[in-house]
C-alpha positions in Angstrom: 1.8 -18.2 5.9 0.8 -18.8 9.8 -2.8 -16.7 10.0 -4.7 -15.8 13.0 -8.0 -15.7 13.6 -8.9 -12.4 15.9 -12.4 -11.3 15.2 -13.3 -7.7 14.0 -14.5 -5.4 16.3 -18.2 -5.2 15.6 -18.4 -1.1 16.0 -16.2 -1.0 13.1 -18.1 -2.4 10.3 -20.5 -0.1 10.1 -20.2 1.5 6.8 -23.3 0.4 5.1 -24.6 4.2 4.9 -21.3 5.3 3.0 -22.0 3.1 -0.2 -24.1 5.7 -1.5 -25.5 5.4 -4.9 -23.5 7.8 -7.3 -21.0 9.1 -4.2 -18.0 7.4 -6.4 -19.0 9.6 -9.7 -17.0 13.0 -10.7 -20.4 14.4 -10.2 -20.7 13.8 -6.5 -20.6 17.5 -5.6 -24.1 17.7 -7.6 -25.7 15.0 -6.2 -24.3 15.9 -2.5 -24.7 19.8 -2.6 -24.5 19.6 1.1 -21.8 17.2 1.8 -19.9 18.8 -1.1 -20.1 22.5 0.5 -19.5 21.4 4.0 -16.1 19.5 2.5 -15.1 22.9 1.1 -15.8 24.9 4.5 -14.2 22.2 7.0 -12.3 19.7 5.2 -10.6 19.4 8.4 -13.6 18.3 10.1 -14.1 14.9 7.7 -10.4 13.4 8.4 -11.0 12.5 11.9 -14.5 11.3 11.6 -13.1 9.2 8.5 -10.1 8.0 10.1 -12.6 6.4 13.1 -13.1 3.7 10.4 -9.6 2.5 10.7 -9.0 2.8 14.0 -9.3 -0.7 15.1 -7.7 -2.2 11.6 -4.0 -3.3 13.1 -2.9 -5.8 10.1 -3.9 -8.4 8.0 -2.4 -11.5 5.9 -3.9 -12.3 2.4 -3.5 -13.4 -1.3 -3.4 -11.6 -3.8 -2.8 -11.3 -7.5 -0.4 -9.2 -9.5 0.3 -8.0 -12.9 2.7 -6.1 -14.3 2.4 -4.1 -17.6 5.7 -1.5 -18.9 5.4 -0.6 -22.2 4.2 -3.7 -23.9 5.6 -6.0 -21.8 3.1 -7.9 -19.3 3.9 -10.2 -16.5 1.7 -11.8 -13.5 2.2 -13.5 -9.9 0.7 -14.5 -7.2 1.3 -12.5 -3.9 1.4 -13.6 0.2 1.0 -10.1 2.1 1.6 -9.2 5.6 0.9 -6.4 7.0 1.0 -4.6 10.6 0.6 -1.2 11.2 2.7 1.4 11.3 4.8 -0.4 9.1 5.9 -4.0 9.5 5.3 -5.8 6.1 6.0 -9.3 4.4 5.8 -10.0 0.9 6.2 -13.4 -0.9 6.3 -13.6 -4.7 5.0 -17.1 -5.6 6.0 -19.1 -8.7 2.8 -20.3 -11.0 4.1 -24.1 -9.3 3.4 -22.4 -5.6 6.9 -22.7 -4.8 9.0 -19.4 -3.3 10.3 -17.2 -5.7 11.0 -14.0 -3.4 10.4 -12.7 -0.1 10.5 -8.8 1.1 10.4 -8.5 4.6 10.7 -5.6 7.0 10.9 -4.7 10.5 11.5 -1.5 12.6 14.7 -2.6 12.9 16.2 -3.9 9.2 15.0 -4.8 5.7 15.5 -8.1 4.1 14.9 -9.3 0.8 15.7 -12.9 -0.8 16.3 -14.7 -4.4 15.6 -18.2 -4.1 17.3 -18.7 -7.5 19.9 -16.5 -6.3 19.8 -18.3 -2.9 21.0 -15.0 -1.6 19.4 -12.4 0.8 20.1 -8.5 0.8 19.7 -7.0 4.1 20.5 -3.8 5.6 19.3 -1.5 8.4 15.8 -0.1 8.6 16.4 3.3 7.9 16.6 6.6 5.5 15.6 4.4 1.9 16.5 1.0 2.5 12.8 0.0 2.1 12.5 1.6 -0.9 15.3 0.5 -2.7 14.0 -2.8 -1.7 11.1 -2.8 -3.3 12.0 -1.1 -6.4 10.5 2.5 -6.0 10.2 5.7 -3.8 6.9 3.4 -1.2 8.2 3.5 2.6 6.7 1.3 4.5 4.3 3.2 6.7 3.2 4.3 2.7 2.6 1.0 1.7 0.7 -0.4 5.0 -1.7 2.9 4.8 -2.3 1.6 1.2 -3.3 -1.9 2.2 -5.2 -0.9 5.1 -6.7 1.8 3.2 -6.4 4.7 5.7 -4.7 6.9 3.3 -1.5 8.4 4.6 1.3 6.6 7.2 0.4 7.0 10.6 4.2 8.9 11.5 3.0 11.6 8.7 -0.7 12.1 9.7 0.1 14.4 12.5 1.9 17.4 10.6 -0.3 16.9 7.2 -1.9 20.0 5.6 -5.7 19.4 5.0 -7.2 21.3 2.2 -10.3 20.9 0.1 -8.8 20.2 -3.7 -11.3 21.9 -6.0 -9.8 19.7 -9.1 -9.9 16.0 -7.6 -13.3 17.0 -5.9 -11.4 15.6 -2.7 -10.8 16.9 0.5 -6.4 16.4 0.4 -4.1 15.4 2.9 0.0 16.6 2.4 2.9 15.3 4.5 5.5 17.7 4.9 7.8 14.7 3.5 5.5 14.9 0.5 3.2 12.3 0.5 -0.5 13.3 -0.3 -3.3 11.4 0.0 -7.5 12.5 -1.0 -10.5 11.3 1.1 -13.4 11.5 -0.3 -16.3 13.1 1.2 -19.2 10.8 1.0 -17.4 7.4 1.5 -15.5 8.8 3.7 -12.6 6.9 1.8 -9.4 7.5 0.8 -8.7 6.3 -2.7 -5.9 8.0 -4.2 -2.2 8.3 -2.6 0.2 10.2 -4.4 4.2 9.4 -3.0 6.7 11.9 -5.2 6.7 14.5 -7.3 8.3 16.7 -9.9 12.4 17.0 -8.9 12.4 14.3 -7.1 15.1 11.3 -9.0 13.0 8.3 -8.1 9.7 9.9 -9.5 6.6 9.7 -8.6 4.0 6.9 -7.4 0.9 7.2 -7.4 -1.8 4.6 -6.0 -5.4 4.6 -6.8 -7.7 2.5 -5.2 -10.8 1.1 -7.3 -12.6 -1.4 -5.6 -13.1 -1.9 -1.5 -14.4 -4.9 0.1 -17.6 -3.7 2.3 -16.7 -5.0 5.9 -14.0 -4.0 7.2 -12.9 -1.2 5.2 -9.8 -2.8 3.4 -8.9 -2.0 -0.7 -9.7 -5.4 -2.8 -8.5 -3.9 -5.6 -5.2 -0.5 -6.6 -3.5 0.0 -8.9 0.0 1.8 -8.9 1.6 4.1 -11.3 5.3 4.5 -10.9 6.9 7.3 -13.6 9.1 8.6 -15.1 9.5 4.4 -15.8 6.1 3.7 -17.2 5.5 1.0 -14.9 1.8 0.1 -14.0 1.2 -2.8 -11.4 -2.4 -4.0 -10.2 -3.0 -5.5 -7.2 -6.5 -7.9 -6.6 -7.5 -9.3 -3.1 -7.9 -13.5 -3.9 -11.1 -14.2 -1.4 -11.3 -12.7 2.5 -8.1 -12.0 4.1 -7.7 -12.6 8.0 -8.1 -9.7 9.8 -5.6 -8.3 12.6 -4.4 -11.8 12.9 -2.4 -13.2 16.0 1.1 -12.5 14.4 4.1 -14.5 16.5 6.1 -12.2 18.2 9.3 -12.9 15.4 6.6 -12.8 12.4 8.5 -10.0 10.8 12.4 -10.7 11.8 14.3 -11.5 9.2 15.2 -15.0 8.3 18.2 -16.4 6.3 17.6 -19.9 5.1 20.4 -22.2 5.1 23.3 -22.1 2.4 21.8 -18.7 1.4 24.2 -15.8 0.9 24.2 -12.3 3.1 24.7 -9.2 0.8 24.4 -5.8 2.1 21.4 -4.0 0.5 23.0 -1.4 -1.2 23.5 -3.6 -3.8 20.0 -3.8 -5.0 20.9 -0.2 -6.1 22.2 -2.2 -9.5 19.0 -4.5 -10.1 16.8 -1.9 -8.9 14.5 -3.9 -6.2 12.1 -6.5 -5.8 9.5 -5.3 -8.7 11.9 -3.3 -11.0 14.1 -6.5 -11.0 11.1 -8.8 -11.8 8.7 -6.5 -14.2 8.9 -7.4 -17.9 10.5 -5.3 -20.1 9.8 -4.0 -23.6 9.4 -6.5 -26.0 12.3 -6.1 -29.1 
């Protein structure tokens, strides 16, 4: 993967005074009695102030690791990300060898996703689902670059959310009127839970929760997503630094069809069920 090498903006990183002792315990709202009563006043008043962190975050390329547990089946992979805000992604599945096992790829314009063993490559248009089915489960992909980036809720939904202080996750909660909700936390000023889905909806609910941060720049290291009714539970881990709003080339995210590889439309993943559905373990016998 081609990485840049465009240096962080220096009034971004810092963040030292959010890693406050204690501020990640359910018992915050004791130790902060301030913090915690001007959260339930104004939670409006900590999204902007939080969201400053992120402003200058664009994208970044990194490796990561991945397991996948359903039942009490278990697989792993290694991981090449992409990402550029609002939403242009890449994702290459790596064989334990290094070599190319799967690549996920979308654009404002279309969605792409190759088998190497397959040699074939599903694409369609960019629009209504066709990233979701994709990838296996109900993620757009202005969800899943707020995820990586760590600023909580796509960019496109931000605008018409609903901020209320949730009395139960001790969080101050941000709701899309398509139904995505996202919690920032007070003292951190991070967001560390994204919920994508609910009750009534046929592709269920996913729910990200991110458990580690690296300290400068503000960017997850390490989430884990829930994905019901299936019982699916995927970890993601950051492998070292990743390269931060990196020089993309302008075609970095256009789709690509290597040679002797077969077009299908991408309504056909419909059957197989998307990148990680296709490729999690199943129940053991």
């Amino acid at each position: 993967m081609q990485r840049g090498t465009k240096a962080w903006p220096v009034g971004s990183l810092a963040l030292g005074a959010l890693a406050l002792v204690g501020c990640s315990s359910h018992n915050w709202t004791n130790e902060h009695p301030g913090v915690a009563a001007r959260a339930r006043a104004d939670p409006a008043g900590f999204v902007a102030p939080a969201l400053e962190h992120w402003e200058g975050l664009q994208g970044l390329a990194g490796s990561y690791s991945m397991r996948v547990a359903k039942g009490i089946g278990r697989g792993s992979a290694d991981l090449a990300i992409a990402v550029r805000r609002p939403a242009d992604l890449d994702i290459v599945v790596l064989a334990p060898t290094g070599a190319i096992e799967a690549v996920l790829r979308v654009n404002e314009r279309e969605v792409g996703l190759s088998f190497r063993e397959d040699r074939v490559v599903y694409r369609g248009p960019s629009s209504g689902a066709a990233f979701e089915r994709a990838l296996g489960f109900d993620l757009s992909a202005g969800d899943v670059a707020a995820v990586l980036l760590g600023y909580g809720i796509a960019d496109d939904q931000r605008a018409d959310a609903a901020v209320t202080w949730d009395a139960d996750a001790r969080r101050i909660r941000l709701e899309s009127r398509s139904g995505t909700r996202a919690w920032l936390h007070p003292v951190t000023q991070r967001f560390d839970r994204m919920v994508r889905g609910g009750p009534g909806r046929p592709d269920g609910t996913v729910t990200a929760t991110i458990s580690a941060w690296l300290p400068q720049p503000p960017i997850p290291d390490a989430l884990r997503l829930e994905v019901e009714p299936d019982g699916y539970g995927i970890e993601l881990r950051l492998n070292g630094q990743p390269t931060v709003n990196p020089d993309f080339p302008l075609d970095f995210f256009d789709l690509q069809v290597p040679a002797g590889f077969e077009v299908r439309p991408l309504s056909e993943l419909a059957a197989e069920g998307g990148l990680f559905r296709r490729s999690a373990p199943r129940d053991s016998e």
